[in-house]
N, C-alpha and C positions, 0 to 999 in steps of 0.2 A: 338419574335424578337423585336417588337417596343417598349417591355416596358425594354428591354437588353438595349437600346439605339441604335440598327441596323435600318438605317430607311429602312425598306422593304413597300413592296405593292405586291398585287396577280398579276399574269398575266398569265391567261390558258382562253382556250376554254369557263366555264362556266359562264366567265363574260361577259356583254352585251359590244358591241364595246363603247361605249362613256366613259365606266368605263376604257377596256384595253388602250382606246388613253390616257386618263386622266393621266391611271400611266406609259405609255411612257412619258410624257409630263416631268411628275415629274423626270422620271428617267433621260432623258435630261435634267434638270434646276438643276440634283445634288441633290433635295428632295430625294430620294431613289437611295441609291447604289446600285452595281450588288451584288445581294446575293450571286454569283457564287465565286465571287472576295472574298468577305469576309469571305464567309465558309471554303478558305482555306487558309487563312492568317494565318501566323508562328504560332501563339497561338491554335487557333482552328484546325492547322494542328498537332500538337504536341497532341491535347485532341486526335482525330482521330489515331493515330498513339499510340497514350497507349491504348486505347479502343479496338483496334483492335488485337493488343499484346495480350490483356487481354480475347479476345475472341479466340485467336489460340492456349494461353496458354489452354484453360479452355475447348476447346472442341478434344483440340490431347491427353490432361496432360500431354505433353512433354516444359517442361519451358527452355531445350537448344532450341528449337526450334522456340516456341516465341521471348528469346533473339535474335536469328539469324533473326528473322521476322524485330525485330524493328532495329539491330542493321545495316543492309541491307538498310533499308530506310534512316536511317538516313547518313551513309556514303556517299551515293549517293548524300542526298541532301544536306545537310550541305557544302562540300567543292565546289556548287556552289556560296553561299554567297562568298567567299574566291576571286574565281573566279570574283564574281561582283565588290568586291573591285579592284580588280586589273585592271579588262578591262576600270569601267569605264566610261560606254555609258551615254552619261545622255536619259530621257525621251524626250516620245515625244513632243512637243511644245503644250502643254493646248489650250492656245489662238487659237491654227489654227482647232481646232475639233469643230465640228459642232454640240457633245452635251459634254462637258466638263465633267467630275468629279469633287464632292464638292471638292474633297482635292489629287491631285496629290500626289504620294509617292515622296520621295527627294531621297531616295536610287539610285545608278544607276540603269539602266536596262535592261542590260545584265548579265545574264540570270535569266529568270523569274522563280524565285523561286515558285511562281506558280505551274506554268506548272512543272517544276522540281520534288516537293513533290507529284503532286498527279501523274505522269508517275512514278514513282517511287514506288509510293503505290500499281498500277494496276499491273507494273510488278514483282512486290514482289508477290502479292497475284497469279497472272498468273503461277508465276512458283509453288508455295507452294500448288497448285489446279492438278499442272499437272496427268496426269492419274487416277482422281476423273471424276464422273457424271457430278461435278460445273464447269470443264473446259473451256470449248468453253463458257459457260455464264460468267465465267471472263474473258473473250477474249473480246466477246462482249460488255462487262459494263467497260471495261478498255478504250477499244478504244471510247467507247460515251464522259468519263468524262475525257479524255487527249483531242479529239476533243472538247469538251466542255469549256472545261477550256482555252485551245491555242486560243480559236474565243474568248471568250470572254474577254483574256485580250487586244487583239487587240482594238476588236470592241469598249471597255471603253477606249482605247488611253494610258493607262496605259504601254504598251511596243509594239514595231514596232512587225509585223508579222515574222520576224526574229527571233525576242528572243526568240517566243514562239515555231518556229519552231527548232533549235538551243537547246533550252534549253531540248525537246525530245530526238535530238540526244545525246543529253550529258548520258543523261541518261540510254541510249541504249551502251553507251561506258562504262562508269563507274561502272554501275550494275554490269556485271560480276565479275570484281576487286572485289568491294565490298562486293559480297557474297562468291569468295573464300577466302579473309580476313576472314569474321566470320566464313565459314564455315569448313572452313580447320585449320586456325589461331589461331582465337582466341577462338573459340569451346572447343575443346575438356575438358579445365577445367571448364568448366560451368556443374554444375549435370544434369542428367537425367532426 
C-alpha cells in the first residue's frame, strides 16, 4: 500500500501501545488515511466489483448470471452519484473535527457512495448465496462491512451519520428495482 502511494499504517492487537497511539496520532494529523475509506473508493470499488463478477462467473459458469451480478450492483449504485448531484449537501465542516482528513472530498455528500457500493455489493452477494451453506456467513460479513464502512465515514468527517445511514436505506429501496431490471429485462438476451 505505501509504496501504491496509500499512506496506510497497522493498527491490531499485536502492536505494542506506543506504536498503535503513534499511528492514531498520524491518522489524526492526516499522515494516514482510513484504509477503510479508500478501499472502496469508485476505482478500487469498480476493481472489486469486476473481480467478483469474474469469480461468480468462474465458479457457477453461468456468465447471464455474473452479468446480472454486476449489472445489480451497479444500478443500484451509480444513480446515487445522480442523486448527489442533485440533493447537493455539501460536507461536513473540516475545520470543526477534532482530527481532520489530509484532503476532504469536494463532491456533495449526500449519499455516500461509500456506503452505497459496498450495501450493495453485500446484498447482491446475500441474495445470490441464498439457500447455499455460505448464507447466513454473507449475512454476517455483509452486515460487519455496511457497519463498518457507515462508522467509518462518519467517524473521518467525510459525511454526516445521515448519509451513511440514508444511503443503506437507498439501497434497500432500489436493489429490488434493479434486479428485476436485469433479471427479468434485460436478461434474457445475454447467453447462458
Amino acid at each position: 500500500l505505501l509504496s501504491s502511494g496509500v499512506r496506510a499504517a497497522a493498527l491490531h492487537g499485536g502492536r505494542s501501545q506506543p506504536k498503535r497511539t503513534r499511528t492514531l496520532a498520524q491518522f489524526k494529523s492526516g499522515q494516514v488515511t482510513a484504509l477503510v475509506y479508500d478501499l472502496f473508493s469508485p476505482v478500487p470499488a469498480i476493481v472489486i466489483t469486476v473481480i467478483v463478477t469474474g469469480l461468480v462467473w468462474a465458479l457457477t459458469g453461468r456468465l447471464a448470471l455474473a452479468v446480472a451480478f454486476a449489472g445489480t450492483i451497479a444500478l443500484t449504485w451509480v444513480p446515487a452519484d445522480i442523486v448527489k448531484i442533485a440533493v447537493d449537501r455539501p460536507r461536513p465542516d473540516a475545520t470543526l473535527l477534532p482530527h481532520p482528513v489530509g484532503s476532504m472530498p469536494v463532491d456533495p455528500s449526500f449519499p455516500s457512495g461509500h456506503v452505497v457500493f459496498v450495501t450493495a455489493l453485500a446484498v447482491t452477494v446475500i441474495v445470490l448465496l441464498k439457500g447455499s451453506r455460505w448464507h447466513r456467513l454473507s449475512i454476517a460479513l455483509g452486515i460487519f462491512l455496511v457497519a463498518l464502512i457507515a462508522v467509518s465515514v462518519a467517524v473521518i468527517g467525510v459525511h454526516y451519520p445521515t448519509d451513511a445511514i440514508a444511503s443503506g436505506l437507498w439501497v434497500l429501496g432500489v436493489f429490488p428495482a434493479a434486479r428485476v431490471i436485469w433479471g427479468r429485462m434485460l436478461m434474457p438476451p445475454v447467453p447462458v
